[in-house]
C-alpha positions, 0 to 999 in steps of 0.5 A, a space after each residue: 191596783 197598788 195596795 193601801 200600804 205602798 200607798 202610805 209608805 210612798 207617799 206622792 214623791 218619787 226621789 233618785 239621788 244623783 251621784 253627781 257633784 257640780 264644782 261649784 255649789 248651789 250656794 256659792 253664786 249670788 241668787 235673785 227673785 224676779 217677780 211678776 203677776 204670773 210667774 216667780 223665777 229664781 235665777 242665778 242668771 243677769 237678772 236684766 236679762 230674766 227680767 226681759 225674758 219674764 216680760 216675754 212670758 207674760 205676753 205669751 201667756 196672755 196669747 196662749 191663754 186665748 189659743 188654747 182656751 185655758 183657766 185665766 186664773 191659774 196659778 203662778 209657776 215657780 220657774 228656776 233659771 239657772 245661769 249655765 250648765 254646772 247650775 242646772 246639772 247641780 238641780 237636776 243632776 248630770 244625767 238630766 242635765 245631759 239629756 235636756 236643758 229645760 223641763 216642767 213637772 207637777 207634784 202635790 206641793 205645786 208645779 213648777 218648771 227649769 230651764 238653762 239659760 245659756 241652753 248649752 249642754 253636750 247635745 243642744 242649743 236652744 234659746 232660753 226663751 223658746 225652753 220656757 214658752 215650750 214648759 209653760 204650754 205644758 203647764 197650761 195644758 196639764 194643770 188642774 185637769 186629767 187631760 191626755 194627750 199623745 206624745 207627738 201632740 203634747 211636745 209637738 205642740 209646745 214646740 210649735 207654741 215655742 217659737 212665738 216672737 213678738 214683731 211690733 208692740 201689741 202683735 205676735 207671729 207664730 209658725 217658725 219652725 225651732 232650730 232643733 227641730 229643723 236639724 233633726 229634720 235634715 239629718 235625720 228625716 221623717 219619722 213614719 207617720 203610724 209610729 209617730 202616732 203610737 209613740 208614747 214615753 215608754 216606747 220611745 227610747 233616747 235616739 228617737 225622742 227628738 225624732 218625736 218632737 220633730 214629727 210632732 213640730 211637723 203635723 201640729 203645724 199642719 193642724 193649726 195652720 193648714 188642715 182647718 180641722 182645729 175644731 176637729 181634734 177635740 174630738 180625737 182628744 176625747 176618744 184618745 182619752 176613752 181609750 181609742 185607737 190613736 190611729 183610728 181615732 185620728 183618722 174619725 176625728 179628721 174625717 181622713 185616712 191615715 194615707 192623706 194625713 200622711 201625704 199632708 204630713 210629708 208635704 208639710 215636711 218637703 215644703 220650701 218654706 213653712 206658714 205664719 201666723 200673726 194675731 193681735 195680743 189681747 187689747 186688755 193686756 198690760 205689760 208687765 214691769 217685773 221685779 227684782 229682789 237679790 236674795 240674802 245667803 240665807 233665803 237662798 239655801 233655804 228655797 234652793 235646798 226645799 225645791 230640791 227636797 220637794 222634786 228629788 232631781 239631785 238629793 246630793 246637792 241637798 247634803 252640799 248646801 246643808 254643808 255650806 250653810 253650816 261652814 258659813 254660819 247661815 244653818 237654820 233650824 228650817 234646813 232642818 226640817 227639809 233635810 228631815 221631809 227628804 230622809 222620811 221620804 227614802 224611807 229613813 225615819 230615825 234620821 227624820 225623828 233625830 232632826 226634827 228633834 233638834 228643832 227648838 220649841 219656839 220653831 215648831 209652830 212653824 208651816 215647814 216643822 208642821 208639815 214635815 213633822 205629821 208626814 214622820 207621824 204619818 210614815 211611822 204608823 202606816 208601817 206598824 200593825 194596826 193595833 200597834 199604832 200610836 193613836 195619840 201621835 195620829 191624833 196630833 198628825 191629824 191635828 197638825 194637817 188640819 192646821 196646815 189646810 187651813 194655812 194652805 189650803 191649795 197644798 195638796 199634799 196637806 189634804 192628802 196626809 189629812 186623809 191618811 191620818 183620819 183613815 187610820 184613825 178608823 174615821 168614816 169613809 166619808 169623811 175622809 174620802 172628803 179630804 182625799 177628794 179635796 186633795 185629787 182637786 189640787 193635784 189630779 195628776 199625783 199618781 198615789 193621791 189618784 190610785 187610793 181615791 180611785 180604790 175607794 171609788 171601786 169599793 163604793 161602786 161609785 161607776 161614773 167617778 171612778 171611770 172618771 178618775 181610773 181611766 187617766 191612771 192607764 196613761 200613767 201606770 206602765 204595768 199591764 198588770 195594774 191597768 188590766 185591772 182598772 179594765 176589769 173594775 171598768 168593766 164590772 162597775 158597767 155591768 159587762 163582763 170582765 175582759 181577759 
């Protein structure tokens, strides 16, 4: 189990910085917000055109929530949609510009998802709108929920869900295979069903990614359109997430061997033509009439310069648009504080401390000097001894994110370093656990918030929570070591022996 102190110094941000400059920078195109119930997308792009597209996602969310029996109420996502590849490799960075031309992720801030319109990159080209039906079946899948699925199936499925058209109003068609998917299929084949099965995203190595996809296109269209085991897969989803074979799962929850899922699985690969589907859209449904808004200079650097400080994709491009903001006159205070949360966050302190002191008095009752001034605070005093810590300054920080709950309360983030500052404060367990918890509802899926509460969880002996919250952390902590652990503690808190 990863100790309290890494816990503290990490916090829930992994940042790589890029060694990569685009020729043309962030700030130097002219930037639009394209607004709807459900979705904000910040583009670089035609904005007619996001619109189009926006309109497209609310109609596929309203089908997708049917199919995949998903929370009505969640969130809107944040989508940045960049105009071409110079763009998105200026968020990213060129190695994962390279790699993919769309993606979603999670953090305690929010989630949010990326997508290059013009789909052009050194290996694919793919429609826009099938990236961001693709990153959005994730987001409705993963969000608020510690739900795992296997590789095959969760990118599988996506693509599946990816090609959905809309024909004639009030109607949608699924089932067209992706044009990638099919290209992989002819040049390279199949991938053998068992290793379909047991690929994960740390056994797949580069070449065989699209091989997954591919694959996983190919049985998830056997599932949902011919096997009539729909129903049945829950069951392997929640044996999987227990622990199961993936194999053997499979096969008990199907009532099938792996010889007839797979002689399914290379019929559906071999057939001339594959099924479709279509279905109604929800009769409550209203189309939606986005809204667009050009951003001034300003608000652009500001919201391009915080997404990247909160993902940590290309921190270069954060120094770039601090750079051009100062060369034309639009700095602000609030760069600032962001540049200040990114150094803090790779570990450089007095750099933090020196821009947040350059903030002015009138400016720090603001969310964004708050935030990034507590989490200094907080950093600071996990790495002094414990009879070293400043408690005056704890004391603010807990104060200073005890406001922030209460000004956002779905930041995750703000509970978590809540919890840090009162546990450091030698509050009770209770009481801080309370916050921690109320962080892990937000953002279960945030390694670090998920690893302390689990270690609290053990030293209560609370068994049924923390299996609850310990046994997703096997699917995302590559080391044996620390997931040989949580088997042991399983183990123990059900009053078994400890396994080797």
């Amino acid at each position: 189990m990863v100790s309290r102190s890494v816990v503290l110094l990490v916090l829930c941000f992994g940042f790589i910085a890029s060694a990569y400059a685009a020729p043309r920078g962030l700030g130097e195109v002219t930037w639009y917000e394209v607004d709807s119930d459900n979705f904000r997308v910040i583009t670089d792009g035609d904005p007619n055109a996001v619109k189009s597209l926006v309109a497209d996602l609310e109609r596929y969310r309203a089908v997708a929530l049917e199919l995949l029996d998903a929370d009505p109420k969640s969130e809107r996502l944040t989508i940045y949609a960049a105009a071409d590849r110079d763009t998105y490799a200026n968020l990213v960075g060129v190695e994962l510009a390279d790699m993919t031309n769309g993606l979603f992720d999670t953090s305690a801030e929010g989630n949010y998802a990326l997508v290059n319109l013009d789909g052009r990159s050194v290996e694919r080209q793919l429609k826009a709108r099938e990236f961001l039906f693709h990153e959005y079946t994730h987001f409705l899948s993963y969000n608020g929920n510690t739900t795992h699925y296997p590789y095959w199936y969760s990118e599988g499925f996506a693509e599946f869900m990816a090609t959905m058209s809309f024909p004639e109003k009030g109607t949608y068609e699924i089932g067209s295979i992706p044009s990638e998917r099919a290209m992989t299929l002819m040049y390279t084949g199949l991938m053998p069903l068992e290793d379909l099965l047991r690929a994960t995203v740390y056994n797949t190595d580069a070449d065989e990614k699209a091989d997954v996809y591919a694959g996983g296109w190919i049985l998830s269209h056997w599932l949902m359109m011919k096997s009539g085991k729909q129903d049945n897969f829950d069951n392997f989803v929640k044996a999987y997430n227990d622990g199961a074979d993936p194999v053997l799962a499979l096969e008990e929850a199907l009532g099938m061997s792996v010889k007839e899922i797979e002689k399914a699985y290379v019929a559906t690969y071999k057939a001339d033509s594959f099924e479709h589907f279509s279905g109604a859209i929800p009769a409550d449904f209203k189309e939606a009439s986005p809204r667009v808004k050009r951003l001034s200079k300003r608000e652009s650097v500001s919201i391009l310069a915080g997404f990247i400080a909160q993902s940590g994709y290309n921190l270069l491009a954060l120094d770039e648009l601090i750079e051009y903001a100062y060369s034309t006159g639009i700095y602000s205070t609030e760069l600032a504080a962001i540049k200040a949360s990114a150094d803090l966050r790779l570990g450089n302190f007095p750099q933090a401390s020196h821009l947040l002191a350059s903030v002015p008095t009138k400016d720090r009752g603001q969310l964004w000097y708050l935030s990034a001034h507590a989490w200094l605070t907080v950093n600071q005093q996990a790495v002094a001894p414990g009879s070293k810590r400043d408690l005056r300054s704890l004391k603010m920080a807990r104060e200073e994110f005890d406001f922030l709950v209460k000004e956002e309360p779905k930041n995750a983030s703000h509970w978590f370093g809540l919890a840090m500052a009162m546990e450091m404060l030698d509050y009770p367990r209770e009481e801080y656990l309370e916050k921690l918890e109320q962080a892990y509802k937000r953002a279960p899926r945030e390694l670090h918030i998920a690893q302390w509460l689990a270690e609290e969880l053990y030293q209560k002996k609370d068994a049924e929570y923390f299996a609850r919250v310990a046994k997703p952390l096997m699917f995302e902590l590559p080391d044996e070591e620390q997931n040989k652990e949580i088997k042991m503690r399983l183990a123990e808190l059900k009053g078994k022996p400890k396994s080797s």
